[in-house]
Phi, psi and omega in degrees: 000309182290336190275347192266349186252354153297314163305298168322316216273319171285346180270331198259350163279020190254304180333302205300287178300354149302269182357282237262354172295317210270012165295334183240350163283316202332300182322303167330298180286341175272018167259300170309332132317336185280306190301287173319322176264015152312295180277008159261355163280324202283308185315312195281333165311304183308286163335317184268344164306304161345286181296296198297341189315311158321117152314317158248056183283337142336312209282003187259000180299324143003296172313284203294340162316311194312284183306319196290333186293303160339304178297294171324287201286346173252355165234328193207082172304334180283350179264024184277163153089193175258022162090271197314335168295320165330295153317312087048254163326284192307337189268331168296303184235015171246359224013067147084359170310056180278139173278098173024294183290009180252341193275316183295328177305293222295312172324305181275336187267338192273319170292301157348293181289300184312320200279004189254333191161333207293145177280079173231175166247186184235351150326300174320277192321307191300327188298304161324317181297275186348289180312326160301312165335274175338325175287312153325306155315312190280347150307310147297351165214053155037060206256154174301170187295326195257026161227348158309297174319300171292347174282317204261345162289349182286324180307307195321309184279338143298339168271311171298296196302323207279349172263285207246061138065350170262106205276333172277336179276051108301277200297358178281336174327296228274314189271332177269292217305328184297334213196140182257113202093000177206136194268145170244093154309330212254016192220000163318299187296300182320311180293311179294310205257005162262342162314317180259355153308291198294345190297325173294313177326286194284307177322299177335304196274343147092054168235138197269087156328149165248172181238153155218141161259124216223062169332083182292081207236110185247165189265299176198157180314277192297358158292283177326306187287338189275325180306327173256047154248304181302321204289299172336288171345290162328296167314319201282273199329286192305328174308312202277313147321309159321314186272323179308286187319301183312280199308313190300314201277347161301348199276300203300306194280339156319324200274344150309104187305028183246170194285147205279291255271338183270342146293326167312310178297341187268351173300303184281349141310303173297334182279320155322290163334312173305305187305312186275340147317282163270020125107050169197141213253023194284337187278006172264156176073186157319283192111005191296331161314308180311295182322299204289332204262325179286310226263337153248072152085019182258163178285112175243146151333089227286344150302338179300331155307291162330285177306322184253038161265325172277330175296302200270005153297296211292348190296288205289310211285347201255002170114005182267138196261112175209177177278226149202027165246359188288346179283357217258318183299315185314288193317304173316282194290344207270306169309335197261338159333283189306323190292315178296323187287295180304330179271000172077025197275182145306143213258302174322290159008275158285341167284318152303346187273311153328324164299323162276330163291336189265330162294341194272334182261339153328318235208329189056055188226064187284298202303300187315300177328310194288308193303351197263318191292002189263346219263281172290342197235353162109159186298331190289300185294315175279000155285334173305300179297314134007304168300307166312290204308286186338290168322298193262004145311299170306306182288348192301296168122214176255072181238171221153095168325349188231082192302329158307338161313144199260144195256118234247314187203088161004117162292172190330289110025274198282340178300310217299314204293331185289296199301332187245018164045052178256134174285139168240128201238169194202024152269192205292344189277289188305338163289299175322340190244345175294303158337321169295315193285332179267358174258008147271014173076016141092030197293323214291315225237071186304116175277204169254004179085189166232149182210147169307120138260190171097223198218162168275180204274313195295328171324281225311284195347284165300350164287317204264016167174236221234194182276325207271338172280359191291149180288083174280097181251000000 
């Protein structure tokens, strides 16, 4: 009896004493993160106020390809690409191992890129910065690799809360994102309590987060859930067009006999081209203008989404350094405008539901998703959003803005397909039998079903002593 309540009493003051280490690290890391990426909003608001004061200040995009490719490919090649995949990458095969020196190259090639034009998002970078910090700090203080890990997803989830102001769907980011199909609970508390750090931070430093009012106007209930199934649906389809475009056109210009800083200038001939074709700079830059004016009710063109999936294909793909949800948002909100317009819906609405959705499947983050439509727009409407996000999560498949992600547990579709063992062949026999197995509920291929792994609490339990130590409450 006394060895079982000695066991106890030293296993939950060792619990007490994580908890509260990784509480005063976690707080560290939203501080130390919080400050750069303050001052890399500010720079960048300031600088593109600056710059746009130009009427053609577009005709500089070019440049800034030119230059942000340059800049990347001659100090820091790990600072390519749209930041959160990077960080991605280092916590999967480096345990979280970034080099200093990616933060200020990815900070300046990225300002480079945005005040001049270039279509990215600043999520990314920031996200990129945070994770570098971090990486640093757990280098000054000599933390093992799987507490290395856990420190640099907190820049991640500090780097995100320090752009939009959402500090839990940051740590949901942070924690969903590594893996399709699996929450890392155990790195959750860390992401949440450096997420409203850096949000204290950076307000403290005097960057305005944004709020919206989301007029919630519904017809009937079962109406609404079928519109955010159909939507969902949608949504799913354009993420795999997003990531399709993202890939082909890196291919394509990957496939161009030129030095990279001179394909970045020739993109941006093309982006310039886009401006004058369609007589408007809006498919240029972040887009947070685009965002805020659909989401209070003006009406855009069902092209709009389309053009800025090719400006931020040609951005990302051509050496220009950004993030990649603020386009994600772009896109997202931009569909659901339209989509609101043919259904005769709220315009306001759909454009915010959209938004959050075309990230959970774009980003494979739905649970992230669903908290930010709960954060901005409030609960009544992101209980809506929750059905979209689900629906184009599921349809998107195992497609992705972030190809590192690790596929933790198969969606649906592809599970059925694993557990009853049907092959997948993809000439007129082998289609022909998929289709078959699946409206036949797949009875010809019996699986073996799922089962739980790991052990029970209570297993766990009679593993760590006798029968007689087990813990009765």
């Amino acid at each position: 009896m006394i060895n079982r309540w000695v066991r106890f009493a030293v296993l939950q003051t060792l619990i007490l004493l994580t908890t509260g280490k990784w509480v005063i690290l976690a707080a560290l890391a939203g501080v130390v993160v919080g400050i750069p990426v303050a001052a890399f909003l500010f720079l960048l608001d300031t600088g593109s106020g600056v710059v746009r004061q130009w009427q053609w200040y577009f005709l500089l995009v070019p440049l800034g390809l030119f230059l942000s490719s340059f800049l990347v490919n001659w100090l820091a090649p790990d600072a390519q690409g749209h930041g959160t995949e990077k960080v991605i990458e280092a916590l999967h095969e480096k345990e979280g191992m970034m080099r200093l020196r990616v933060i200020p190259v990815k900070m300046v090639a990225t300002l480079i890129t945005l005040i001049l034009g270039g279509s990215a998002g600043k999520e990314g970078p920031s996200a990129q910065i945070g994770a570098g910090v971090a990486s640093g700090v757990a280098s000054m203080l000599r933390m093992t690799p799987i507490d290395r890990q856990r420190f640099v997803q907190c820049g991640i989830s500090a780097g995100f809360s320090g752009v939009f102001g959402t500090p839990i769907a940051a740590a949901l980011f942070a924690a969903e994102v590594l893996h399709i199909g699996r929450f890392s609970y155990n790195r959750f508390l860390p992401s949440l309590i450096a997420s409203y750090s850096a949000l204290m931070v950076t307000r403290a430093l005097g960057v305005r987060h944004l709020s919206y009012t989301v007029p919630l106007e519904i017809e009937t209930e079962i109406i609404m859930l079928l519109h955010m199934v159909g939507f969902g649906a949608l949504l799913g389809l354009m993420a795999i067009l997003l990531v399709s475009g993202l890939n082909r056109t890196e291919h394509l210009i990957g496939g161009i006999p030129l030095w990279k800083p001179l394909k970045g200038a020739l993109a941006g001939l093309v982006l310039v081209g886009i401006v004058f074709l369609t007589g408007t700079t809006n498919y240029l830059g972040v887009g947070t203008g685009v965002v805020d004016a659909a989401l209070d009710g003006q009406a855009f063109r069902g092209i709009a989404p389309f053009f800025k999936i090719i400006t931020t294909s040609l951005t990302l793909g051509s050496g220009g350094s950004g993030g990649i949800l603020g386009p994600i948002f772009f896109i997202g909100a931009t569909s659901g405008n339209y989509w609101a317009q043919l259904l005769g819906q709220n315009v306001g609405m759909f454009s915010a539901i959209g938004m959050v959705a075309f990230l959970a499947a774009a980003a494979n983050t739905p649970i992230a998703a669903i908290m930010m439509a709960m954060e901005l727009f409030g609960v009544a409407t992101g209980s809506y959003a929750a059905v979209a996000c689900a629906v184009a999560y599921l349809v998107v498949g195992h497609v992705s803005v972030y190809p590192s992600q690790i596929i933790h547990q198969k969606k649906p579709f592809f599970m059925d397909l694993e557990v009853h063992q049907v092959e997948q062949v993809f000439d007129r026999r082998g289609i022909s039998n998929l289709f078959r197995c699946f409206f036949r509920g797949y009875r010809d291929n019996p699986g073996r079903g799922l089962s739980l792994e790991g052990k029970t609490i209570e297993e766990e339990s009679l593993g760590s002593g006798t029968t007689d130590d087990r813990m009765d409450f």
